[in-house]
C-alpha positions in Angstrom: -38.1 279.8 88.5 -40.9 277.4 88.1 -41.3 274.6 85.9 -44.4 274.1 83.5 -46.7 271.5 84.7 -49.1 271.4 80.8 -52.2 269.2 79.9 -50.1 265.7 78.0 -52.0 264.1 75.3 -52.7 260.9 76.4 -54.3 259.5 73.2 -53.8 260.0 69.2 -57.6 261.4 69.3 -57.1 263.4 72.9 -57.9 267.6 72.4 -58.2 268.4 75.8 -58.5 266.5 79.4 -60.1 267.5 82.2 -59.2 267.6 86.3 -61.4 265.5 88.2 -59.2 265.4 91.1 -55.2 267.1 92.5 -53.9 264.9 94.9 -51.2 267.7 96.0 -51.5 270.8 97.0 -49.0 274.0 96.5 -46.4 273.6 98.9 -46.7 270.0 99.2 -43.3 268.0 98.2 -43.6 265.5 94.9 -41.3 262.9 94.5 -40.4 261.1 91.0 -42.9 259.8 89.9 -45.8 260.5 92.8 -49.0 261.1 91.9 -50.4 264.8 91.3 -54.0 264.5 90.0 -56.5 262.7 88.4 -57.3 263.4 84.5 -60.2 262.5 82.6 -59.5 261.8 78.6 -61.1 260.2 76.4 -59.7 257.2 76.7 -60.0 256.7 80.6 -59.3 258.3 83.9 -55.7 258.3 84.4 -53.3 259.5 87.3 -51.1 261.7 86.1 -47.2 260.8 87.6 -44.8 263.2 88.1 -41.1 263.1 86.5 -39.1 265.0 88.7 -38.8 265.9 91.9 -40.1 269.6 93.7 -42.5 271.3 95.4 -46.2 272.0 93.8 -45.7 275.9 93.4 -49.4 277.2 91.9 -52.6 275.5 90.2 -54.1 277.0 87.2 -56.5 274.3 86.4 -59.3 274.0 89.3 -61.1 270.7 89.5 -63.6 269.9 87.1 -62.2 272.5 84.8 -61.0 271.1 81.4 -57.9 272.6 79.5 -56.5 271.9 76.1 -53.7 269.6 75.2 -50.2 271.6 76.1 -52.1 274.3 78.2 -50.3 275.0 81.9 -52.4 272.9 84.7 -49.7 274.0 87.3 -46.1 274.7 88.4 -43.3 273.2 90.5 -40.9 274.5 92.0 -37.5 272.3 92.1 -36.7 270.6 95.2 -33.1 272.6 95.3 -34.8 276.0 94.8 -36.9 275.5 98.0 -33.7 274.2 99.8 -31.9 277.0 98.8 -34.6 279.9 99.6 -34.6 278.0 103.0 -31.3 278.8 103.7 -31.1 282.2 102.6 -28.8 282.0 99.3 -30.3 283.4 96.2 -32.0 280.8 93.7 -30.2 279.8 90.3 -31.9 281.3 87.4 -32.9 278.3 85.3 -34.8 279.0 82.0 -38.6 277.7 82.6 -39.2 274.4 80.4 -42.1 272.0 80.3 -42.6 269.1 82.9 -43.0 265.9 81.3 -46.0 264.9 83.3 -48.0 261.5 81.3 -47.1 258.9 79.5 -49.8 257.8 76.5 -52.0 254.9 77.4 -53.8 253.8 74.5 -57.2 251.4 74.2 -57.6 248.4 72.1 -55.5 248.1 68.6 -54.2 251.3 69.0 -49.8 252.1 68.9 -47.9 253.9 71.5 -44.5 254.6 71.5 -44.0 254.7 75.4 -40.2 255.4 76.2 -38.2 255.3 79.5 -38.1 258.9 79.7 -41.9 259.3 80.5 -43.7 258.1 83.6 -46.2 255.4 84.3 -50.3 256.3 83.9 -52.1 254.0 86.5 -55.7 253.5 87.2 -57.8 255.4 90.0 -57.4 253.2 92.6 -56.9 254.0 96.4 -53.5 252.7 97.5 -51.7 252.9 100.5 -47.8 252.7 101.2 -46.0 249.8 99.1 -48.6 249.7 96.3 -50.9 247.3 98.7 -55.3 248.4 99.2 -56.1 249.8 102.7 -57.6 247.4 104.8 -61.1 248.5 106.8 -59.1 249.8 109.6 -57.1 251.9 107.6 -59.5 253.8 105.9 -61.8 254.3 108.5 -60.8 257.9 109.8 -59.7 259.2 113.3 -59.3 261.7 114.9 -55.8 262.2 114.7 -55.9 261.6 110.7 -59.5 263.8 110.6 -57.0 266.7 111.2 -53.8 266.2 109.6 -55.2 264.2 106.7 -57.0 266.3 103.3 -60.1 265.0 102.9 -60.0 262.7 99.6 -62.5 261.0 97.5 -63.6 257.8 97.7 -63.1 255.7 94.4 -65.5 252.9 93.3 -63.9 249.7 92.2 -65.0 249.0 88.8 -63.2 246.7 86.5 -63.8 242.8 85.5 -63.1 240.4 83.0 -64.2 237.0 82.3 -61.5 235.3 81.3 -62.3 231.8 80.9 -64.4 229.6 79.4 -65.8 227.2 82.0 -65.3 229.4 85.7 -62.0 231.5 85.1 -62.0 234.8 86.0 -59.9 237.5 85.7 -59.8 241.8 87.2 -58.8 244.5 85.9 -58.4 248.0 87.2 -61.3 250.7 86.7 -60.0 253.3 83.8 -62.7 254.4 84.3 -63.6 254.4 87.9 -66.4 256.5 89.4 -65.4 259.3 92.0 -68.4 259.3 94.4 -69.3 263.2 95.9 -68.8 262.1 99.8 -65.1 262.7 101.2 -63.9 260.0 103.2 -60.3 260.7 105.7 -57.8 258.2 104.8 -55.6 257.5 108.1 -52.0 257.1 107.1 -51.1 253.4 107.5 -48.0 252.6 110.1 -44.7 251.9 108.0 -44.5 248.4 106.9 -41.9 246.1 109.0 -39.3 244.3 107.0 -40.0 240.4 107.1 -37.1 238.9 109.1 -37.1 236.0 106.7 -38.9 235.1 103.5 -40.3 231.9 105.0 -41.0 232.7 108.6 -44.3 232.0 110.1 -46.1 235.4 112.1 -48.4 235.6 114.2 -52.0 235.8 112.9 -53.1 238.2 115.9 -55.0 235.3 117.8 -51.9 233.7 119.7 -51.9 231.0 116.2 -48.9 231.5 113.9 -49.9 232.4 110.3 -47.8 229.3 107.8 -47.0 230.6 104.1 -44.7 229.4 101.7 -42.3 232.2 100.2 -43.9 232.0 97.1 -47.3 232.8 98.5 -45.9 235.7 100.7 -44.5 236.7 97.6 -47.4 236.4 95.6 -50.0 238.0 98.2 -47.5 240.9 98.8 -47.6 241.4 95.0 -51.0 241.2 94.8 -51.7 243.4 98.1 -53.7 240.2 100.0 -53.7 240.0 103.4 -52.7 236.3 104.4 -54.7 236.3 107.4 -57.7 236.4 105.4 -56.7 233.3 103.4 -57.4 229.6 104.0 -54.9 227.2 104.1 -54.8 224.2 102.4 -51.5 222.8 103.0 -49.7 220.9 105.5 -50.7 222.3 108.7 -53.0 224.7 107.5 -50.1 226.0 105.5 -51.2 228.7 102.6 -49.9 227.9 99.2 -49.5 230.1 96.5 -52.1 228.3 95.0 -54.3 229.4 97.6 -53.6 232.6 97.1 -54.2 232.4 93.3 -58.2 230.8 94.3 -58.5 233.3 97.2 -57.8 236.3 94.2 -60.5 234.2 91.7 -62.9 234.3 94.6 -62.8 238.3 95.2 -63.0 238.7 91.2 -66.1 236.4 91.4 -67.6 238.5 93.4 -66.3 242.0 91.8 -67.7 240.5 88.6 -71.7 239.4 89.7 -71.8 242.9 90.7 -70.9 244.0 87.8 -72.9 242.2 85.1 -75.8 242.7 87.9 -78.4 245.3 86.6 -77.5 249.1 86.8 -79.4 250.4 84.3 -80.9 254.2 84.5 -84.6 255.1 84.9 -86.7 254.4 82.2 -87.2 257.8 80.2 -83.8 259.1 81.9 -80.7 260.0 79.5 -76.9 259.4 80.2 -74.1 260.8 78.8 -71.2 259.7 77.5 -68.0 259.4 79.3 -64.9 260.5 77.5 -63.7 256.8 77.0 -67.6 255.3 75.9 -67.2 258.3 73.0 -63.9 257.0 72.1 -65.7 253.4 71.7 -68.7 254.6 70.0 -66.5 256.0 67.6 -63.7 253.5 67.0 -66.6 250.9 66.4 -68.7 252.7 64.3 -65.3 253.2 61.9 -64.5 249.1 62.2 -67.8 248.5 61.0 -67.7 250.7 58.1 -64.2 250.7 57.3 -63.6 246.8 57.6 -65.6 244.4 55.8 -66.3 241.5 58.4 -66.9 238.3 58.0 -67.2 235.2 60.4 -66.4 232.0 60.8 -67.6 229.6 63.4 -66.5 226.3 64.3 -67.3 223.8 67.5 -64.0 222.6 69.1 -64.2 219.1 71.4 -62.9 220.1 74.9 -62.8 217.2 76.9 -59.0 216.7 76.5 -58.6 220.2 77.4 -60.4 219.7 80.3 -58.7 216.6 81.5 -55.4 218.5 81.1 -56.5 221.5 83.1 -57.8 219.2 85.5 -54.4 217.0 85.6 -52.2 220.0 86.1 -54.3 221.3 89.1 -54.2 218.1 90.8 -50.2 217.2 90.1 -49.4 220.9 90.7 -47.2 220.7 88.2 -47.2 224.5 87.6 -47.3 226.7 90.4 -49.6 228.8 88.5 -52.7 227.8 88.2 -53.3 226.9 84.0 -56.9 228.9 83.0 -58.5 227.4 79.9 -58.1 231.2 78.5 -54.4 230.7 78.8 -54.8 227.4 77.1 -56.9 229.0 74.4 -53.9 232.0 73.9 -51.5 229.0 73.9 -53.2 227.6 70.7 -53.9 230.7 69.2 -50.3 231.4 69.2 -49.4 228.6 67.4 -52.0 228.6 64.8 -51.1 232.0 64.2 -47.7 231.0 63.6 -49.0 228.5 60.9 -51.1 231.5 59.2 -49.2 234.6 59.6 -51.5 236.1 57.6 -54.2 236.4 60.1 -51.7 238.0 62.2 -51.6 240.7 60.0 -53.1 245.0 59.3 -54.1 246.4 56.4 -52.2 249.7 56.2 -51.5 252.1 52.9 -53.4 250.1 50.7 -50.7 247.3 52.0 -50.8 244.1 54.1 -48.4 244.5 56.4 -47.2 240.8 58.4 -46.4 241.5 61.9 -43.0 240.0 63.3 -44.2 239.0 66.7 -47.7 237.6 67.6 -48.9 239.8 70.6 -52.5 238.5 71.9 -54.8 240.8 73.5 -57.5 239.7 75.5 -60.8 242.1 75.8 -61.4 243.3 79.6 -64.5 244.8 80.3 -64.7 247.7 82.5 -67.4 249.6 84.3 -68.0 252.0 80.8 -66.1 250.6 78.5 -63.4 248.3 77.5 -59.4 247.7 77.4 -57.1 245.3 75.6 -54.3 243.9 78.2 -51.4 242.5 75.4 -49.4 239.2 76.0 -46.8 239.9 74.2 -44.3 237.7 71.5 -46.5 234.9 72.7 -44.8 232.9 69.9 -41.6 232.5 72.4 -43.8 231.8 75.4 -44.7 228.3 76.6 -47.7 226.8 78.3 -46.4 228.0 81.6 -44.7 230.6 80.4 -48.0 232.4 79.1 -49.9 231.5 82.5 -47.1 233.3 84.3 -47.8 236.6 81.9 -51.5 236.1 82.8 -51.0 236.1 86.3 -49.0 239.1 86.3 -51.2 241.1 84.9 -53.7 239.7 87.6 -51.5 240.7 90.6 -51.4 244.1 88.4 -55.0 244.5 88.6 -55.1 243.6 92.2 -52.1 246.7 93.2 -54.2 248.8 90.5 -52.4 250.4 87.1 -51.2 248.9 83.6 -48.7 250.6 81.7 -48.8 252.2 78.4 -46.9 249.5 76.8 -49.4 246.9 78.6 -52.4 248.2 76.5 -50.9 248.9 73.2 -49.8 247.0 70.1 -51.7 243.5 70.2 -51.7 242.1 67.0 -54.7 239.5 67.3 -57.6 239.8 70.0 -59.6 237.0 71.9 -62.8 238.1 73.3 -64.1 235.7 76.1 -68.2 235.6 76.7 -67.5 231.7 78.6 -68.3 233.1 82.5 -71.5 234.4 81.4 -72.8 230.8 79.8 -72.8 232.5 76.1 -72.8 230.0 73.7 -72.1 231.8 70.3 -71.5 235.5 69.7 -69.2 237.5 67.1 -67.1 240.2 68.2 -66.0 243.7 66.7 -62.8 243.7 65.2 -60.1 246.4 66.7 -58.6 248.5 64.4 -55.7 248.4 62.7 -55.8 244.1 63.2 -56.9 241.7 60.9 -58.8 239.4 63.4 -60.4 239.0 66.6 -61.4 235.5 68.0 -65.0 235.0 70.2 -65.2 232.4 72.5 -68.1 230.8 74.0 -68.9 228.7 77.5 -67.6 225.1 77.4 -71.2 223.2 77.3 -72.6 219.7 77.5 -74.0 219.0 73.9 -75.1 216.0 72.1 -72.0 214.3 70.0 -71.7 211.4 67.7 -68.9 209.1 68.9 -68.4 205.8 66.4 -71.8 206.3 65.0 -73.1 206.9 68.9 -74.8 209.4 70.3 -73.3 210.1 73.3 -72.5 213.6 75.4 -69.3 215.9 74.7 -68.1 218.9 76.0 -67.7 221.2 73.3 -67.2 224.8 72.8 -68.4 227.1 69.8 -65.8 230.0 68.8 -65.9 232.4 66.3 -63.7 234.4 63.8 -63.9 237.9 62.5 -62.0 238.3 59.8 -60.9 241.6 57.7 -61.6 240.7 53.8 -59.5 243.0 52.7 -56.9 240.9 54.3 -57.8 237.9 54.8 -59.8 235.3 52.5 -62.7 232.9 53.2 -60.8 229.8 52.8 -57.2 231.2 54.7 -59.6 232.0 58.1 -61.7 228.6 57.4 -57.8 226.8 57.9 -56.6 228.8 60.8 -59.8 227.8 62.9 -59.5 224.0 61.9 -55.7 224.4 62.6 -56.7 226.5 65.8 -59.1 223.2 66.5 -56.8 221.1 66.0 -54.7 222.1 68.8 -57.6 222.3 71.1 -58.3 218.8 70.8 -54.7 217.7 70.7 -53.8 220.0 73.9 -50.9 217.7 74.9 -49.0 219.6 71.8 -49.6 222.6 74.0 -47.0 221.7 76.5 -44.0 221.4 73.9 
């Protein structure tokens, strides 16, 4: 007897999804959690991850075919029936029940209730064994993989994020990545060979040994880097994990020109919306006539926050390199821990006070946007923080956030700094009570003891709910969120 393979709801506003792409075919054996096809919702394209074990029986649902929510996409077979048909014995009737197949991702402000019993939704991303990209040699096909390989879909890269005021820069992965028409062979990489010790030098394939720390071997396994690509900079030509960490900036510097780099259509021409871009339209339109913004705006003296990011680079006190967006989450959190109100929804004509401060920071993708969470940033430290940040980096870098990664952020920070913005005012994300704009750390004319001199200073910006929040209550969390800017040595308590 086969087991149902139906259409999961990935969102609260989901009706049906569509197949852009099955990445098994009947007959072919699925492992836990292995990927079985691509699906289109309206919140992104997700892979959909498989909960048991078998062997894909029968597709119902062709490619580019859409089906509503709970509708059969497929059947598997388990991995005992086929073993016992193979040997001749009769199969063990088993009464036919759904496959948990998804797990629900959700975008910005909205809840999920992701339990251990579902499966994790990644991004499309191309991955080869061990959760590490293909390098150029792997993808390029031969003619032994030409025949034993399916053809598959190449998949654009399409996610980035600025995430710092003055040069930090963080990627995400594409939920909504573009699947381009032309098939492309993917060679199936050799099995990895286990490292005969977590320090040991290899060779870098030009008679030179390759020198890493086992932190950065760690870090660029995590991240899927290839060491040979990266430079050095300690003793010996040694690579550091903080190389690693600038050689990752560098490829999401480059990921991110292209990106803000002009793509617009054909004057005249008309696009339609993606399933995700409809989900934004909507859920914006509804902040803006449901919540009753209003802003604040104050400027915030940086140059003590810039000597301290500058000081922990250069005594390496942190392995991590500090980003002036974790610095500005840092002092968020502890404002917000001064004014829990702010940190607050309006739900059932009710304020309801949440009991943990989970920041969100606003990643823009190729069509639309997603909300990574920090979460209980009110027990993290300076480092601590950093760390969180850096995972969900290396995350970006392998490709996939989980369910629980993109859901339940309490307070949002939208960053504008990479692209030299100076003052903006972002959309609150329903159901939270405020969202915080930051602008590019700039050289402006200050008064120091009645001199003008130059500062650097940065502009930010509150939007605040009325309905939750008063004028004078956001007015006091920015000078209390200023005040910790300008004091950042209270950061690192």
């Amino acid at each position: 007897m086969s087991n149902e393979i139906t259409m999961p709801k990935l969102s609260d506003t989901m009706e049906e999804g569509k197949i852009l792409r099955w990445l098994k075919h009947p007959g072919d054996k699925i492992a836990r959690g292995e990927a079985i096809a691509e699906v289109e919702t309206d919140k992104a394209d997700m892979v959909l991850e498989s909960f048991e074990e078998g062997v894909l029986d029968q597709i119902k649902l062709n490619e580019g075919e859409s089906a509503p929510v709970g509708a059969v996409i497929a059947l598997m077979k388990s991995a005992s029936a086929k073993d016992s048909r193979a040997e001749g014995k009769p199969m063990p009737s088993a009464e036919a029940k759904p496959l948990p197949a998804a797990a629900v991702m959700e975008n910005p402000g909205a809840e999920a209730a992701a339990t251990s019993e579902l499966p994790v939704l990644t991004a499309v991303k191309p991955k080869i064994a061990g959760g590490r990209q293909p390098s150029a040699k792997q993808i390029a096909p031969t003619a032994a993989s030409e025949k034993t390989q399916k053809p598959r879909k190449s998949i654009a890269p399409a996610a980035v994020v600025t995430d710092g005021s003055a040069g930090d820069l963080h990627v995400h992965p594409a939920m909504s990545a573009n699947l381009s028409a032309a098939p492309t062979a993917i060679a199936a990489p050799p099995p990895r060979p286990e490292p005969s010790a977590p320090a040991a030098d290899a060779d870098a394939g030009d008679g030179h040994k390759l020198r890493a720390s086992p932190l950065a071997r760690r870090a660029a396994e995590e991240a899927g880097v290839d060491l040979s690509h990266v430079r050095g900079t300690g003793p010996e030509g040694r690579v550091t994990k903080r190389d690693i960490d600038n050689f990752i900036r560098e490829q999401q510097l480059f990921k991110f020109r292209r990106l803000v780099s002009p793509r617009e259509g054909a004057p005249g021409s008309r696009e339609e919306l993606s399933a995700m871009r409809k989900t934004i339209a909507k859920r914006m339109a509804q902040s803006k006539r449901e919540i009753p913004h209003f802003y604040v705006t104050v400027e915030v003296a940086m140059e003590d926050a810039v000597r301290l990011k500058d000081s922990l680079e250069a005594t390496e006190l942190f392995e991590e390199t500090v980003t002036y967006n974790d610095i500005i989450v840092k002092a968020c959190a502890l404002a917000l821990g001064r004014y829990p109100r702010i940190n607050a929804s309006y739900e059932d004509e009710g304020i309801f006070i949440h009991p943990n401060i989970n920041i969100g920071v606003a990643v823009a993708v190729e069509d639309g946007l997603i909300l990574p969470v920090i979460r209980e940033c009110e027990r993290l430290s300076l480092l601590e923080i950093s760390r969180a940040a850096h995972r969900l980096v290396a995350k970006s870098s392998r490709g996939g956030f989980t369910s629980d990664e993109l859901s339940g952020a309490t307070f949002s920070i939208s960053n504008m700094g990479m692209l030299g913005i100076e003052h903006f005012a972002a959309v609150i994300v329903p159901p939270q009570a405020a969202i915080l704009a930051v602008s590019a750390i700039k050289d402006r004319p200050v008064i120091r003891n009645g001199q003008l001199a130059v500062g650097k200073t940065m502009m930010v910006t509150g939007s605040f709910d009325h309905r939750i929040v008063d004028g004078v209550v956001a007015g006091r969390f920015l000078q209390e969120l200023k005040r910790f800017l300008e004091n950042p040595s209270s950061l690192l308590l």
